[in-house]
Structures are given as C-alpha cells and as structure tokens.
Short mmCIF file of the C-alpha atoms (twelve columns), coordinates in Angstrom:
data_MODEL
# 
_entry.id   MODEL 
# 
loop_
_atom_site.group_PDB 
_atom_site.id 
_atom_site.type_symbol 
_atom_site.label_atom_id 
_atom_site.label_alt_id 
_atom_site.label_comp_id 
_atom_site.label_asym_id 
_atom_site.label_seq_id 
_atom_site.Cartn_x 
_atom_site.Cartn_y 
_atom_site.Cartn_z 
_atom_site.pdbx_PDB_model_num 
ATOM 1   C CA . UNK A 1   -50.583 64.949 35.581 1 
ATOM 2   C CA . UNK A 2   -52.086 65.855 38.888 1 
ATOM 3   C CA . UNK A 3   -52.915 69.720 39.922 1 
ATOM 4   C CA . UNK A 4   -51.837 70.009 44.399 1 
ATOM 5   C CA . UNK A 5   -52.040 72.203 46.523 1 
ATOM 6   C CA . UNK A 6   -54.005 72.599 50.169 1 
ATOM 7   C CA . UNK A 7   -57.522 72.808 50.825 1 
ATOM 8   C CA . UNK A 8   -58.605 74.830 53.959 1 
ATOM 9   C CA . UNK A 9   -61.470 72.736 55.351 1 
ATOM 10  C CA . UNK A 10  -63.663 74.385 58.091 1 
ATOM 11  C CA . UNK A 11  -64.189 72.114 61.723 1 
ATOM 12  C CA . UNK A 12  -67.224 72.211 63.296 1 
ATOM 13  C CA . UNK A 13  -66.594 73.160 66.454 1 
ATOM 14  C CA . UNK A 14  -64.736 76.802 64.986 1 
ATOM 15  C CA . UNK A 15  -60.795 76.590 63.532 1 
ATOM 16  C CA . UNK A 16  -59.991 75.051 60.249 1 
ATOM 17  C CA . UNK A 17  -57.382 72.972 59.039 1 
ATOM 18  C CA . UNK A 18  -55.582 71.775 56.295 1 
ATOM 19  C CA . UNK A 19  -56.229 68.902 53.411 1 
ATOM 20  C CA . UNK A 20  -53.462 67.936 51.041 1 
ATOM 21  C CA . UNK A 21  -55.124 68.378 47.541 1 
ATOM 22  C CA . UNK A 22  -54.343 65.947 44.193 1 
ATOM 23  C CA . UNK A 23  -56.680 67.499 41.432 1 
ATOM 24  C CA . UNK A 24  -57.326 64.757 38.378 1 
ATOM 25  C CA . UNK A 25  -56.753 65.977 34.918 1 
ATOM 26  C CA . UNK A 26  -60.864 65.759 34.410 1 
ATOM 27  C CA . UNK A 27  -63.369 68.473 34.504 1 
ATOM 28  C CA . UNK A 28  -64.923 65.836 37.562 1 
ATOM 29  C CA . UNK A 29  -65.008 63.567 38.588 1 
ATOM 30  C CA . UNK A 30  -65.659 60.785 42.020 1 
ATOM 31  C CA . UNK A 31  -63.837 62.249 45.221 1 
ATOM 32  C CA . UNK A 32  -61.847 60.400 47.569 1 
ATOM 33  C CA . UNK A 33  -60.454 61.051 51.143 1 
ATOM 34  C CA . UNK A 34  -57.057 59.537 51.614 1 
ATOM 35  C CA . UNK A 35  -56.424 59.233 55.731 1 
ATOM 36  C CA . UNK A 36  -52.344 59.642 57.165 1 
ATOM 37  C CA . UNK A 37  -50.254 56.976 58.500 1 
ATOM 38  C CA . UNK A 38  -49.182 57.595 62.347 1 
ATOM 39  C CA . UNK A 39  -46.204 59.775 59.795 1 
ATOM 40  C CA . UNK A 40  -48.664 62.465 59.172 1 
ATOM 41  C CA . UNK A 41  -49.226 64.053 55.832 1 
ATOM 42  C CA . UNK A 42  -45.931 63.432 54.133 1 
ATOM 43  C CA . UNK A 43  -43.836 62.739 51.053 1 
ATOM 44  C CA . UNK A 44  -45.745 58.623 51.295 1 
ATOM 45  C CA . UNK A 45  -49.197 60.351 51.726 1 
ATOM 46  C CA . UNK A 46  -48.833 63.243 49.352 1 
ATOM 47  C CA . UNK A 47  -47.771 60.705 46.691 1 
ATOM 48  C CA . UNK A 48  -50.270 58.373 47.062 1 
ATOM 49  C CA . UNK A 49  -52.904 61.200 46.586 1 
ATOM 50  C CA . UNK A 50  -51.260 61.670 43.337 1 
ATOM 51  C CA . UNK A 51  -51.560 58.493 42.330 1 
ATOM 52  C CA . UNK A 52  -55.491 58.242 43.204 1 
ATOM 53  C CA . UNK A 53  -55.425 61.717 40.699 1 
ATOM 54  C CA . UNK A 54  -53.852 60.151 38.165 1 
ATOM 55  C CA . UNK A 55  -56.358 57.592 38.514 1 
ATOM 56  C CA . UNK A 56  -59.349 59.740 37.887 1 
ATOM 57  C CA . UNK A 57  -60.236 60.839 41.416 1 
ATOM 58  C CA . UNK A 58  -60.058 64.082 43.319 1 
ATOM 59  C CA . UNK A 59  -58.287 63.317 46.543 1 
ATOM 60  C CA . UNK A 60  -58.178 64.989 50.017 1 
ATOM 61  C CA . UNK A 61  -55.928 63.878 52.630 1 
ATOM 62  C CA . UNK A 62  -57.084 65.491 55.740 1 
ATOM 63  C CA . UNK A 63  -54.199 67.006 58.266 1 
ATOM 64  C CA . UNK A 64  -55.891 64.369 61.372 1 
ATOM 65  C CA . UNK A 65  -53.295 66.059 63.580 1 
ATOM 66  C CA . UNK A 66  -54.212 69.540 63.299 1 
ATOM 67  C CA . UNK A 67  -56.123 69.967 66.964 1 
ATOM 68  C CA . UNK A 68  -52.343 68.425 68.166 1 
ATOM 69  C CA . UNK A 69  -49.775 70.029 65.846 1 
ATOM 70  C CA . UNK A 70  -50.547 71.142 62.593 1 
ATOM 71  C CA . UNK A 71  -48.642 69.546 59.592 1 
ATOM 72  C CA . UNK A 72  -47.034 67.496 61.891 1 
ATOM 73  C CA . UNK A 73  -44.750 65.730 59.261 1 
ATOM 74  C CA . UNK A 74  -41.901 62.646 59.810 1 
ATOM 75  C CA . UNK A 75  -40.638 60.618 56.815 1 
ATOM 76  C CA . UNK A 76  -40.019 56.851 57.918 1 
ATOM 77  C CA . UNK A 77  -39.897 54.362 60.464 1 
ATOM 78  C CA . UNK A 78  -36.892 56.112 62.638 1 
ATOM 79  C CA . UNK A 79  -39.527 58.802 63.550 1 
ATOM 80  C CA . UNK A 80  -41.845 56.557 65.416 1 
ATOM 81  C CA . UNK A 81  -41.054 57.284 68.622 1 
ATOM 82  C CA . UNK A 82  -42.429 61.114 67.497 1 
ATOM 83  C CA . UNK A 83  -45.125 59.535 65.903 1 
ATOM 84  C CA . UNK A 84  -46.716 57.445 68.854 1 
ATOM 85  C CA . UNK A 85  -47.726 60.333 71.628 1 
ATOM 86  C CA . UNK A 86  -49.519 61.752 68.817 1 
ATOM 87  C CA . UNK A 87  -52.296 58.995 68.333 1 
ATOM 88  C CA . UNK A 88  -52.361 58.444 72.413 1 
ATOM 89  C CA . UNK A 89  -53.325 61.835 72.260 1 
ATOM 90  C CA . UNK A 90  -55.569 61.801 69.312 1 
ATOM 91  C CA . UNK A 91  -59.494 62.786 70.419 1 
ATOM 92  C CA . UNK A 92  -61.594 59.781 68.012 1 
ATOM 93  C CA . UNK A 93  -64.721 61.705 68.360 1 
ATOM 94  C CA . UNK A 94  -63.241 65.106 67.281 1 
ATOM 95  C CA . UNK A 95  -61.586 62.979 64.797 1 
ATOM 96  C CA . UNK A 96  -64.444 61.834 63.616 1 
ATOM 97  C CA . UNK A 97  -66.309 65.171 63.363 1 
ATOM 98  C CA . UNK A 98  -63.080 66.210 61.312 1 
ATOM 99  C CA . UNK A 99  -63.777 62.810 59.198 1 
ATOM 100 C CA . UNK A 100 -67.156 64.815 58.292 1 
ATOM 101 C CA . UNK A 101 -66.202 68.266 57.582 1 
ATOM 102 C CA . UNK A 102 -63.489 66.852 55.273 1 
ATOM 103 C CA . UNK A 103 -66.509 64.438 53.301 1 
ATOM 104 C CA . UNK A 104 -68.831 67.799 53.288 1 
ATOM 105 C CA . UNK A 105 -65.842 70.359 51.787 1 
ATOM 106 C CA . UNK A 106 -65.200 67.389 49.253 1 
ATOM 107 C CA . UNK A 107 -69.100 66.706 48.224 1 
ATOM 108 C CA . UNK A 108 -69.129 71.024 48.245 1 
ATOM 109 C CA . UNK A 109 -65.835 70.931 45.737 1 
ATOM 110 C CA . UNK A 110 -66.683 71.754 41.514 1 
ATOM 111 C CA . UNK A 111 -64.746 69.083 40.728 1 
ATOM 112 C CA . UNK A 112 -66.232 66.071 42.872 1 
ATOM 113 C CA . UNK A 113 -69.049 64.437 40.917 1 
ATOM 114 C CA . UNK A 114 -71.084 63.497 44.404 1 
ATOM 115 C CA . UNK A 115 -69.518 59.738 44.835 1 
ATOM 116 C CA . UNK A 116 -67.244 59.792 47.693 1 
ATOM 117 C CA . UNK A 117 -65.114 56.784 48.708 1 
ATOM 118 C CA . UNK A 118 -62.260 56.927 51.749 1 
ATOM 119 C CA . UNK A 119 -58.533 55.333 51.661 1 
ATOM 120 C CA . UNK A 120 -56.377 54.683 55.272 1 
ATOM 121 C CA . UNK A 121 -53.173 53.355 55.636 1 
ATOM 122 C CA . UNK A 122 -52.049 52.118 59.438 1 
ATOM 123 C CA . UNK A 123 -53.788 54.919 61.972 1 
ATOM 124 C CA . UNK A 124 -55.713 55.605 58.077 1 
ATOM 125 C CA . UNK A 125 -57.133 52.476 57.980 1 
ATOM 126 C CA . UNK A 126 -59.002 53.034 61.251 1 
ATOM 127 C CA . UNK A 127 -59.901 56.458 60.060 1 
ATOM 128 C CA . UNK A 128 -61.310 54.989 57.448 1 
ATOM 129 C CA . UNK A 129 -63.154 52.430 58.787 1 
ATOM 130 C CA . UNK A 130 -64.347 55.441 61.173 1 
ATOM 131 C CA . UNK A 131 -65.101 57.229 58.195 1 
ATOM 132 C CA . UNK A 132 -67.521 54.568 56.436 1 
ATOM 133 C CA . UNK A 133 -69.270 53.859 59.875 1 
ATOM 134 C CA . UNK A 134 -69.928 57.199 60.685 1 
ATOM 135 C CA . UNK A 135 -69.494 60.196 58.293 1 
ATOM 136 C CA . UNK A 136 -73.050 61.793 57.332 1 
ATOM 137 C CA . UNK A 137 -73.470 64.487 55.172 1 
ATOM 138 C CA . UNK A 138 -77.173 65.514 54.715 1 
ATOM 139 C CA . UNK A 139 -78.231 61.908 55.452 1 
ATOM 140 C CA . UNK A 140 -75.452 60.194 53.193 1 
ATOM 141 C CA . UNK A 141 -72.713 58.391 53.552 1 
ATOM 142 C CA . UNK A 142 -69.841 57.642 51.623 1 
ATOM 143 C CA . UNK A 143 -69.962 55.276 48.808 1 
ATOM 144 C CA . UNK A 144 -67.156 52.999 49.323 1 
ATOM 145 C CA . UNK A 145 -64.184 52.572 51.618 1 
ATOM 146 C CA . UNK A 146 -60.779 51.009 51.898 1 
ATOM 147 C CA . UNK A 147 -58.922 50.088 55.005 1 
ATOM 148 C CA . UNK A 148 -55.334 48.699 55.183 1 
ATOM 149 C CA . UNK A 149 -53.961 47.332 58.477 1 
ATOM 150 C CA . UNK A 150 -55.812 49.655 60.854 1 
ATOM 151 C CA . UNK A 151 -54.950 48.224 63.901 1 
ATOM 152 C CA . UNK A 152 -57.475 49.746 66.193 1 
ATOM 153 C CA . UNK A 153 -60.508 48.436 64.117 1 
ATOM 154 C CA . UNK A 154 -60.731 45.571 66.391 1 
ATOM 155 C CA . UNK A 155 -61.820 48.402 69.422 1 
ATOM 156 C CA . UNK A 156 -64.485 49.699 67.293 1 
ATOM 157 C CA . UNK A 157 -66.379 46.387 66.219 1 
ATOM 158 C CA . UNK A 158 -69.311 47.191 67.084 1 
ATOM 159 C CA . UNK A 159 -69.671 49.781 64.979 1 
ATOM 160 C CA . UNK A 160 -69.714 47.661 61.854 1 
ATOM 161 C CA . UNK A 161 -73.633 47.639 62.092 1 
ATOM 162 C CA . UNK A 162 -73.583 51.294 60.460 1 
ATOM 163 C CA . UNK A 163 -71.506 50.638 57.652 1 
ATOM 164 C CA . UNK A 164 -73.950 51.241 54.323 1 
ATOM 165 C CA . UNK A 165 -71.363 50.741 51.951 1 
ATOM 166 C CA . UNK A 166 -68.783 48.407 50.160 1 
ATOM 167 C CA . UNK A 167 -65.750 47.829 51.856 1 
ATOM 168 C CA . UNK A 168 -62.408 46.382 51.676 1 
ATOM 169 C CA . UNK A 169 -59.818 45.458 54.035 1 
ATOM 170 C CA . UNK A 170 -55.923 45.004 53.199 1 
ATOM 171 C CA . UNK A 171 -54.029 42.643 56.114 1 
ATOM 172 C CA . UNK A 172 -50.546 40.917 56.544 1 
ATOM 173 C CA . UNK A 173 -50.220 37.702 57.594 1 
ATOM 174 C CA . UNK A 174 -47.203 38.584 59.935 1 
ATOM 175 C CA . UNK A 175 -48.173 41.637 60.984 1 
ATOM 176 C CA . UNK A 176 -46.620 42.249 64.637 1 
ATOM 177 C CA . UNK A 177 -49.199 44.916 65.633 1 
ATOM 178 C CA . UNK A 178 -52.434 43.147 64.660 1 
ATOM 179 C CA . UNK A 179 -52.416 39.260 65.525 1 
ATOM 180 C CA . UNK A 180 -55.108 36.366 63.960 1 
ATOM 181 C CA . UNK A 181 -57.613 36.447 65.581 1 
ATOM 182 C CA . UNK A 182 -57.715 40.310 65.567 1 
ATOM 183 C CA . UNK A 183 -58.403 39.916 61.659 1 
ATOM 184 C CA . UNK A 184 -60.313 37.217 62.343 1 
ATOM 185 C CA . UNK A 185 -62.407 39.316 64.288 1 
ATOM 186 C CA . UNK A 186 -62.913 42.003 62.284 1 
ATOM 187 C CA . UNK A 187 -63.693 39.310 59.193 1 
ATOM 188 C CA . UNK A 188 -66.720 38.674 61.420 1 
ATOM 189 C CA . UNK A 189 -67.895 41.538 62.045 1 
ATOM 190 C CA . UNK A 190 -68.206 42.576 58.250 1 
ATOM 191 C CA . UNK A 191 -69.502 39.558 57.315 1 
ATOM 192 C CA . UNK A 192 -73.234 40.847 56.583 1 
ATOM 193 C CA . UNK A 193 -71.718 44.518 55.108 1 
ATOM 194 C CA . UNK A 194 -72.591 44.835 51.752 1 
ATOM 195 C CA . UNK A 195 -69.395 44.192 49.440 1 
ATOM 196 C CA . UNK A 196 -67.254 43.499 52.785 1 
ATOM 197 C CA . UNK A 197 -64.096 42.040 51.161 1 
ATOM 198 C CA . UNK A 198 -60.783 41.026 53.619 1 
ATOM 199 C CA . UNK A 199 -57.420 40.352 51.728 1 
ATOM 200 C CA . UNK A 200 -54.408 38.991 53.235 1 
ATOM 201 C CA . UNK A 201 -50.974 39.089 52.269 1 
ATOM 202 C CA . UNK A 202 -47.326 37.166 52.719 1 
ATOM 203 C CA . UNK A 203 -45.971 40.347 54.128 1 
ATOM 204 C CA . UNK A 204 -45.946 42.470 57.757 1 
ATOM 205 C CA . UNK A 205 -47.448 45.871 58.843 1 
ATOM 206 C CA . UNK A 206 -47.183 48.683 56.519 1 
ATOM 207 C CA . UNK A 207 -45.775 46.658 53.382 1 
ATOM 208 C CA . UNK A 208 -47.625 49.218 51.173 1 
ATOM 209 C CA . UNK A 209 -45.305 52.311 52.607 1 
ATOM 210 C CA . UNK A 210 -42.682 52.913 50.238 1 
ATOM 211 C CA . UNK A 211 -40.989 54.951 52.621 1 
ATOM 212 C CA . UNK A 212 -40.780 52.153 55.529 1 
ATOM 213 C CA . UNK A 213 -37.996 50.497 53.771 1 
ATOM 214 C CA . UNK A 214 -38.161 47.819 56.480 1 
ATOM 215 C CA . UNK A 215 -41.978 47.250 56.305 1 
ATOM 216 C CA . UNK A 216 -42.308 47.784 52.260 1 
ATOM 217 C CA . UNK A 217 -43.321 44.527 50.883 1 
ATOM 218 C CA . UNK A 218 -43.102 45.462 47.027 1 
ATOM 219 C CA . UNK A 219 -45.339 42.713 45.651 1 
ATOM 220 C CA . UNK A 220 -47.773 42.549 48.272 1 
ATOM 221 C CA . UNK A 221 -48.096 46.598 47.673 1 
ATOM 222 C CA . UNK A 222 -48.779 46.515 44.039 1 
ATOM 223 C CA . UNK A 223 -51.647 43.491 44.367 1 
ATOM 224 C CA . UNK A 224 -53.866 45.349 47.048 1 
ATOM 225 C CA . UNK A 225 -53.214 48.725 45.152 1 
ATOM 226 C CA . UNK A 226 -54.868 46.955 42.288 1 
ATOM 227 C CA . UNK A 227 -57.440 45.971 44.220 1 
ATOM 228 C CA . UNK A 228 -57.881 48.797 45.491 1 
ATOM 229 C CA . UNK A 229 -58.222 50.657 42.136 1 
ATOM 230 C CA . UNK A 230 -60.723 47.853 40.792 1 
ATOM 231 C CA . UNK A 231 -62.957 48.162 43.805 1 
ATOM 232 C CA . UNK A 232 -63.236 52.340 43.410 1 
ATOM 233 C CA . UNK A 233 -63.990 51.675 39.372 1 
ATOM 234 C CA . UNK A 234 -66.706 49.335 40.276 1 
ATOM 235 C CA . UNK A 235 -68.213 51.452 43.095 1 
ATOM 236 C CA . UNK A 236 -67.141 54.788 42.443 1 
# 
C-alpha cells in the first residue's frame, strides 16, 4: 500500500512548488516522475502515481502549472475548455528547468535508489519526451522514459539527437489531435535512440484516462500499461 503526500521541490530561478508523492512499500527503491495531463494533478494523476508505488517505484508528479496557477485541478473531459489557456500559456523552457529540479529533488530523496525513469500522459507525454531530451543532473540523465500521445512531440523533433536513454512511445490509431504522419514522424526521428520503441493502438487520444469516459479505451489501457511496467523492470 502506497505512503502520499506532497513534496515541496525548489525552482531554480527562486519559488518552489509542489510534487504529488506515491511512496513504495520498500526501503528504496528506482524513482520515477509521472508528468499531468492538460487536467492537472488530479484524482487520474494521483492514482496512477499509486499504481507506479505499488509497483516498486517512488513517484513524483510535478505540479507543471505552478508558475500559472498552482494545483490547478479539473476532473474530465467537460473541463477542457479550462484546461486549454493553460498550456497556450505554458513557458517550455521554464518547464523544462522545472523538469530538472523535480529529477534533482527525486535523485536527492532516501528512498530513490539513483535510477530515474519519466511517465507523461497527453501534455505528459511531451513533458516527458522533454524530460529524456533534456533533464541533466550533474551530467546525467534519466534512465528511461515513457511517452503516451504527446501531441506536441512532433514540434520538438529535433531534439531527439539528445535522448541517451530507452524510450517508449504509446499512440492511437484514431487519434483526432495527432494524425499519421505526425507518428510517423516522430517514429523517424527515434529510429537510432537506443531502445526507441513506438506502439500503436485500435483506440483515440487519451484511451488510458480512466476519467475521460469518452476517450477511455479499456483494453488498449491495460496493454500499454503492461508495457509500460515491463520496460521500467528491464531498465529501471
């Protein structure tokens, strides 16, 4: 049974902000950074960190709306016209920056054993592919990172050069937000990562959100959350 509570994590540019907590039952163990949906940091994202502590790993999900409104919070799909101004607004590079402080306070945490690896869902799986392309820490980098349906990947291709470490991407074949040859692209530009892995699945955007009634695609969830777990035993 997981231990939660929030984390205060310190920005580097002065303030802090808060990370949702899921401790494993484990004196330590490999950490990972779960990234929000465009829903914030709510009942989806708080459970999924449970489930990652349940599975073994310490789990931060970062509050990546904090510099806008902190714990800025909606439930489900009927909240999305909230939910958009909040990534036009989002600053990437501060994002980013937050991306790191989160990866240092979780290397800097008892209970991490030093192997880090990131989880995104929707706006997450950007962050996350942010997260593997960029996030230092003394020279490292994370040591493995999943991305599902992060739909502004495709802007950010050319970063794929700097990603050091496995990665996996979850897509649906019908999702209305990213088209083809959008995963196409971004199939192509991981081609020479090391452990680059795309999936695709019968379903639409967000089928892994439990809490999207409209977008949960049940089967389709459960098969990339396995994944998902079997890549983080094998790297983590």
């Amino acid at each position: 049974m997981a231990f939660t509570h929030y984390e205060r994590v310190q920005a580097h540019d002065g303030g802090s902000f808060d990370a949702f907590c899921a401790v494993p039952d484990r004196e330590s163990g490999p950490g990972i950074i779960l990234f929000q949906e465009v829903f914030g940091i709510n009942d989806n994202i708080r459970g999924v960190a449970e489930k990652l502590a349940d599975a073994g790993y310490l789990t931060l999900a970062p509050d990546m709306f904090w510099r806008l409104e902190p714990r800025f919070e909606r439930n489900d799909e009927s909240a999305i016209a909230d939910c958009m101004p909040m990534i036009q607004r989002l600053d990437w590079s501060a994002a980013g920056a937050d991306i790191t402080s989160t990866f240092a306070h979780l290397l800097a945490m008892p209970h991490c054993s030093g192997r880090v690896g990131g989880i995104g869902f929707c706006l997450g799986g950007t962050l996350a592919y942010v997260f593997a392309a960029s996030s230092r820490v003394n020279g490292r980098g994370p040591d493995a990172a999943v991305s599902y349906y992060g739909s502004r990947i495709n802007q950010m291709l050319g970063h794929a050069d700097s990603i050091e470490c496995p990665i996996m991407f979850h897509y649906g074949n019908h999702d209305s937000h990213i088209p083809e040859e959008q995963i196409a692209a971004v199939a192509a530009a991981v081609k020479e990562c090391p452990g680059a892995t795309v999936h695709r699945y019968d379903a639409g955007h967000a089928f892994a959100n439990w809490d999207a009634p409209s977008m949960y695609h049940k089967e389709s969830a459960d098969l990339a959350w396995q994944r998902s777990l079997d890549f983080f035993a094998k790297h983590l």
